[in-house]
N, C-alpha and C positions, 0 to 999 in steps of 0.2 A: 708680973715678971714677963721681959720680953720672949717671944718666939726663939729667939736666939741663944736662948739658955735651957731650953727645951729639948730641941730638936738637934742634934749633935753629930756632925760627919763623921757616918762610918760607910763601911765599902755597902752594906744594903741601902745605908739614905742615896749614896752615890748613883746603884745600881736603879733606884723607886725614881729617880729625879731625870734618868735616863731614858726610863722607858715612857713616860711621860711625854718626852719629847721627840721618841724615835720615832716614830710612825709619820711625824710629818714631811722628817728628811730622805727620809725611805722611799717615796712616794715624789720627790724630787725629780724635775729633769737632768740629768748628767752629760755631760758634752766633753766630759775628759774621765780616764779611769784613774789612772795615780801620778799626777804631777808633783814634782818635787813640791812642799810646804813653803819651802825659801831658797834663794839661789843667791845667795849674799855672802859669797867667800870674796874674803880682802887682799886676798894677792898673797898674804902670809899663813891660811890656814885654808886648805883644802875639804870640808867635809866631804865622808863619803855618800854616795847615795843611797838611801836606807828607805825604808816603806814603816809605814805609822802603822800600831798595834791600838792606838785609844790610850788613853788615861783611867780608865778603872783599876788596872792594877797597881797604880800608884798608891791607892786610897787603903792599902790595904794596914793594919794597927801597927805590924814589925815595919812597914818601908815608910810611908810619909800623911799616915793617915793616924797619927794621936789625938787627943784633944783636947789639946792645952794651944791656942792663938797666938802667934809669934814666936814661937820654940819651935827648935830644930825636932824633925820628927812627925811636928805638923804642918806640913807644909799644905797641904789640900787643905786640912779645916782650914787656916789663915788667907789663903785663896781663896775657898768658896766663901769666904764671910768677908772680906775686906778689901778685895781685889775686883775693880769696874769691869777688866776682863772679861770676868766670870758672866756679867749681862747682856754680853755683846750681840748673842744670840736673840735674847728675848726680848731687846728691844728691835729687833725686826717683827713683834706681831701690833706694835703699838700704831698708836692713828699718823704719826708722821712716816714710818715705813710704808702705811697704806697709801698714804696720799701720794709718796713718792711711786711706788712702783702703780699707780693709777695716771700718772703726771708721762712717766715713761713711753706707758701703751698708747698716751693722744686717745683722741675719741673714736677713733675705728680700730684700734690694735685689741688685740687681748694681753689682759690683765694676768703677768707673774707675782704671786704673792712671794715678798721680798725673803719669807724664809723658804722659799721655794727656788730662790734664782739665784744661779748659781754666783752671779756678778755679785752679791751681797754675801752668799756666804763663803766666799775664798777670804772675807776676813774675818767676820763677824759668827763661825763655826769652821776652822780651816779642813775640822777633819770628816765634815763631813763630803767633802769634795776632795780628798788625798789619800785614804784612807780604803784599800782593796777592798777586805770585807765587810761591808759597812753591819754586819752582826757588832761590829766593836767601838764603833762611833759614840760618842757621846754630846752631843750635840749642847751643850751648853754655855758656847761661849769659847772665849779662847785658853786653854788649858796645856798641858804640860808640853808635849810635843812640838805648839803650837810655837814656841820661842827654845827649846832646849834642843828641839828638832826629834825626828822621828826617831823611834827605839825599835826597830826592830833587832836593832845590830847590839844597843846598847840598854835595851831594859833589861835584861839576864847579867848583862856584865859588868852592870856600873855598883852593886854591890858586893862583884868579887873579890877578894884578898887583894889581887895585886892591880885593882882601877887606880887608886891613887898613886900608885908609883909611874904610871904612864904620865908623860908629856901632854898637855892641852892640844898639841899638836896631831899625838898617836889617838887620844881620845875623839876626834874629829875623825884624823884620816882614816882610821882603820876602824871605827865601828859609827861613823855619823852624830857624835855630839857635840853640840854648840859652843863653843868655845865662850862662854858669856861674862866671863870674869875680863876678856879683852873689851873695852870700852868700844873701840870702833868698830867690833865684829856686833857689839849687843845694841847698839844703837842703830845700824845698818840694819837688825833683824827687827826693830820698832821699826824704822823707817819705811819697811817694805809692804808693811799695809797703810801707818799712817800719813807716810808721803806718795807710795805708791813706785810700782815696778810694774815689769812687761805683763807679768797677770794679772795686774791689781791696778786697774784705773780707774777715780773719779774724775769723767772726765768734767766738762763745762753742761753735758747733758744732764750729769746725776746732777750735776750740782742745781742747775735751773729747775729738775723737777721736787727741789726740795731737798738735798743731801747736804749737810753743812762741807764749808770748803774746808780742804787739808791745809792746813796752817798749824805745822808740829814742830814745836821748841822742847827739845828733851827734858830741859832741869825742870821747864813750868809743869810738866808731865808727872814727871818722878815727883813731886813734891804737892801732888793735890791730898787736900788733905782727909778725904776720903780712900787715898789709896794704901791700904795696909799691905806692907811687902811680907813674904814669904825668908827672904833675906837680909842679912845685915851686910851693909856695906863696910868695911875696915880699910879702906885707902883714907889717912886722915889727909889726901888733896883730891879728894873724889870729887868735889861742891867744883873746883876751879879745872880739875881736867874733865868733868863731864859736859859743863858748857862748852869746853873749846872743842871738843871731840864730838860733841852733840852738832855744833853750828857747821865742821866739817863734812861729819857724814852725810848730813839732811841735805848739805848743798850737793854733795856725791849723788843722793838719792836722786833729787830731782833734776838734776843736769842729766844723768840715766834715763832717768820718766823721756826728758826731753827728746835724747837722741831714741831714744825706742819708736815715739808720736813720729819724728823725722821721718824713720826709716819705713813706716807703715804707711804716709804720704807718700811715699815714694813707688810703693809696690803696691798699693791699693786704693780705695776711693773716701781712708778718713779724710777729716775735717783736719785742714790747714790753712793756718796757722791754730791750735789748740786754743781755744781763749781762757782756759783756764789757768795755761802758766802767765798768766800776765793778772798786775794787781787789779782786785774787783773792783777798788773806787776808784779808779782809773775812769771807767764808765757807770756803775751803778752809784750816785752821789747827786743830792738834793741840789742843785745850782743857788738853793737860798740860805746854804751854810756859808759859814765861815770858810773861806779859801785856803789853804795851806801856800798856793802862791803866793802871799802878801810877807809869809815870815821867813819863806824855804830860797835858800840860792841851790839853784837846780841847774843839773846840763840836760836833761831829760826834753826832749822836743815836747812844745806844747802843743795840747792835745793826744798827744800819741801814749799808747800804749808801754805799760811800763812791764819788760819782760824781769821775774827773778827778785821782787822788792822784798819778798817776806825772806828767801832761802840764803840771797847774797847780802842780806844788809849790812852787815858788819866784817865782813870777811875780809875786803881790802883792805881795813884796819889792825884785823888779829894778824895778817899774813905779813906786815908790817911792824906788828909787834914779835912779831915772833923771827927778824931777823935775818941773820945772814946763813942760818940751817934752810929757811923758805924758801928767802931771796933767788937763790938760783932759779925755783921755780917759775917766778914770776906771773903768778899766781891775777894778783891784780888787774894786770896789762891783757889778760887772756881772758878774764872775764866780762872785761868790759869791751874785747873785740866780739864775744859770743852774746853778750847782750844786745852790743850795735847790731848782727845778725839778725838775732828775733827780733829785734824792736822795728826792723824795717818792711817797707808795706811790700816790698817784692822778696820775703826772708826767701830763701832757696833751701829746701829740706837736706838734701843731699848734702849739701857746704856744713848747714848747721850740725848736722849728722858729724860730721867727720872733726869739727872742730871740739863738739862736745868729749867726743872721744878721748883726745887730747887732754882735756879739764881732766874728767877721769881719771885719766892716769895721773897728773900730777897730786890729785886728792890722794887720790891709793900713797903715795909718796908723802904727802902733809901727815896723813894720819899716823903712819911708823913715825913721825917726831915728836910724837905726843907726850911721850912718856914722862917728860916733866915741865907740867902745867907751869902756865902764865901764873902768877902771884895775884892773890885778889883786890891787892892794893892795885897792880897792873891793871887788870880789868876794871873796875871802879873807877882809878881817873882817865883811864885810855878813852874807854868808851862812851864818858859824860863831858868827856874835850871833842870828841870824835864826831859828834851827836849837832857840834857848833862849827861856824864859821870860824876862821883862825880871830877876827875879830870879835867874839861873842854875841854876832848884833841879828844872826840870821841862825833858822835851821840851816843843816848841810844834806844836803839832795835827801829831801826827808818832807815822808807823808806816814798816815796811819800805819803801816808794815814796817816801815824804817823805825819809827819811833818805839811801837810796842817791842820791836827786838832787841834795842839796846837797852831800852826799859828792862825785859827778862834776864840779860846778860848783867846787869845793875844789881839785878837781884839777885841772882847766883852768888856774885860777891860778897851780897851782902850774907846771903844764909852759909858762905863760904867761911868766917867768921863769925858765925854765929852773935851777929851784932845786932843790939836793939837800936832804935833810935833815940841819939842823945838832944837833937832839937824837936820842937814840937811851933809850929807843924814839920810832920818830915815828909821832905820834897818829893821820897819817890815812891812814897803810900799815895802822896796825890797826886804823882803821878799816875799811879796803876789804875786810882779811880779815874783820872779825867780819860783815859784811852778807853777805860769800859764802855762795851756796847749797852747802850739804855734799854729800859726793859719797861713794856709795850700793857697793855689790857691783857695782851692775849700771850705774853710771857715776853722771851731776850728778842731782840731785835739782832737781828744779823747785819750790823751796819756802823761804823763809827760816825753816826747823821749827829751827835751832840758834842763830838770833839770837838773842842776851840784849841784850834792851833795856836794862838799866841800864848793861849796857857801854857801848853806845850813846851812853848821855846824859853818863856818864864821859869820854867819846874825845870827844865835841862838849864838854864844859865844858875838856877839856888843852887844846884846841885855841885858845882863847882866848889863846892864851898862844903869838902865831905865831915862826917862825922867823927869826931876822936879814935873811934874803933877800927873806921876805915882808912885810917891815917895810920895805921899800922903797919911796915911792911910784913 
């Protein structure tokens, strides 16, 4: 019998698992006492500022600590057993945290071990860094506060008599609770460590000392299949509003990330142009691969840097699909003026600053029209016609980032439907393998070095040709 049918979440294993780990955060350098956890209000929902208590008394058997896995009630056991979160923590003591924060120092700096610095745990433990008294810290990962937001306001009040007759609105404004049943407000608070904000940046440095790159597509996220939720979803068009609300925010997030790097070029000595907003095999690419020029019709200047290919891939599309509610925004035309920006070798921080700003706001605007999702039929041929030249014969301005994103937005549709595949082979399982990164002696390789683009353009031209299920409106 496994471990895991043994050992069973109650508030003492919570309490034994904490103290286990507290002594190393404790002993932390600190460079801030309690910054807000998240600052990702949508224009529609205010949270108040609240200060974090910890998560132990969640665990407790009456509030969210039963133990029965995926039942209301256990919400903690179901986390701590099935939720990647929960490891976020401890994998900063592994050999690749090491090497990183060893990569960081260079050979004359000294060495921050990576649970020890704070750049690593504003995600990967938020509360150990947000968190006044750190007596109440529980250092294991990202846990309840971490996305629901701090309870100081609201862990006494959220099982009073009259919480649920409050508004999502009151519950925010007036005691600090997340509003997470709002798609654009809950993807906004993933985005904020996995694409990153003004506290939370991997920049081009973590990344080259070994940090994998932020490249985060919501639905691929939600749907691994290691991740046991604590929650059930009941919007039966959650699969087809979560990609479009997911492809929004991300592009909100990092367009933010951007204008933030702008404006610290401006006022201080970062590094500009940031080379991490720009795609990595742009530059990091084997010259003895297959070319993606030979099948891509591109506007993209050759040679140059391609700012925004993972966050904007599809958006000119959806914002296009999505009409004359959009339209005014004009969404498209503004991105591809803020793109020309970064993309240029004299970009101007201060312009790009101010134009960002602008996107911004229009996002905040896209996302209140969400509320009734594109059809997954929509998605499916929009973006497997989208994907092609109007004549079938070419990719459209499409490399490894372009392609894996409409690939994932393919799949939303499909699992939007819950549809099997009715040909065999089907087109967009080989697809998903051909875009996998190949996996090395020494594990994945961080690189699309074995993708053949003309497969590529092969799998998106089968693909026109959808299946009976998908042919469904």
């Amino acid at each position: 019998m496994g471990s895991r049918h043994i050992i069973r979440w109650t508030p003492a294993v919570g309490l034994a698992v904490t103290l286990m780990v507290i002594s190393n955060v404790l002993s932390s350098p600190r460079t801030s006492t309690s910054p807000p956890i998240f600052d990702v209000a949508d224009g529609r929902i205010q949270p108040k500022q609240a200060h974090g208590i910890g998560h132990l008394g969640c665990n407790a058997a009456s509030c969210h600590g039963g133990g029965n896995v995926g039942e209301p009630g256990s919400e903690s056991l179901t986390w701590f057993e099935g939720d990647p979160h929960r490891k976020a923590y401890a994998v900063l003591h592994n050999a690749q945290s090491k090497t990183i924060a060893k990569n960081l120092a260079g050979p004359h700096g000294t060495v921050i071990a990576a649970h020890r610095d704070e750049r690593c745990l504003k995600c990967h433990a938020p509360d150990a860094v947000t968190i006044p008294d750190q007596r109440l810290i529980s250092p294991i990962g990202v846990g309840c506060e971490s996305c629901h937001g701090p309870a100081g306001e609201w862990g006494t009040a959220h099982y009073q008599p009259g919480w649920k007759s409050l508004s999502a609105k009151q519950q925010a404004g007036e005691y600090g609770f997340y509003p997470l049943k709002d798609l654009g407000f809950r993807v906004r608070v993933c985005a904020s460590c996995h694409v990153g904000d003004e506290n939370r940046d991997v920049n081009h440095d973590l990344i080259a000392a070994g940090h994998p790159r932020l490249a985060f597509e919501y639905t691929a996220y939600h749907h691994q299949p290691d991740y046991q939720k604590h929650w059930k979803e009941r919007d039966p068009q959650f699969e087809s509003k979560a990609w479009e609300t997911g492809q929004i925010a991300c592009a909100r997030a990092a367009v933010a990330l951007l204008k933030t790097r702008a404006d610290r070029a401006e006022t201080s000595a970062n590094t500009w142009p940031e080379l991490s907003e720009y795609a990595c095999f742009s530059c990091h690419k084997e010259l003895a691969t297959p070319s993606w020029k030979n099948v891509t019709s591109t506007t993209h200047r050759l040679g140059g840097m391609r700012w925004g290919s993972w966050y904007n891939a599809t958006l000119p599309w959806l914002a296009d699909a999505r009409g004359d509610g959009v339209k005014p925004l004009d969404i498209p035309a503004k991105l591809k003026h803020l793109t020309s920006l970064a993309e240029s070798p004299t970009a101007n921080p201060k312009t790009i600053s101010l134009r960002a700003a602008e996107v911004m706001t229009d996002f905040d605007r896209w996302l209140s029209l969400t509320n009734e999702p594109l059809s997954p039929r929509a998605i499916s041929f929009g973006l497997s016609a989208n994907a092609l030249t109007p004549d079938h014969l070419k990719l459209r301005n499409m490399e490894w980032d372009e392609a894996t994103q409409h690939y994932l937005g393919l799949a939303a549709a499909r699992y939007a439907v819950h549809s099997t595949a009715k040909t065999n082979p089907d087109p967009l399982i080989e697809l998903r393998q051909t875009l996998r990164f190949p996996v090395g002696p020494a594990g994945r390789i961080d690189s699309p070095r074995d993708t053949d683009p003309a497969r590529v353009l092969k799998l998106f031209q089968d693909l026109q040709h959808p299946t009976p299920r998908e042919q469904r409106p």
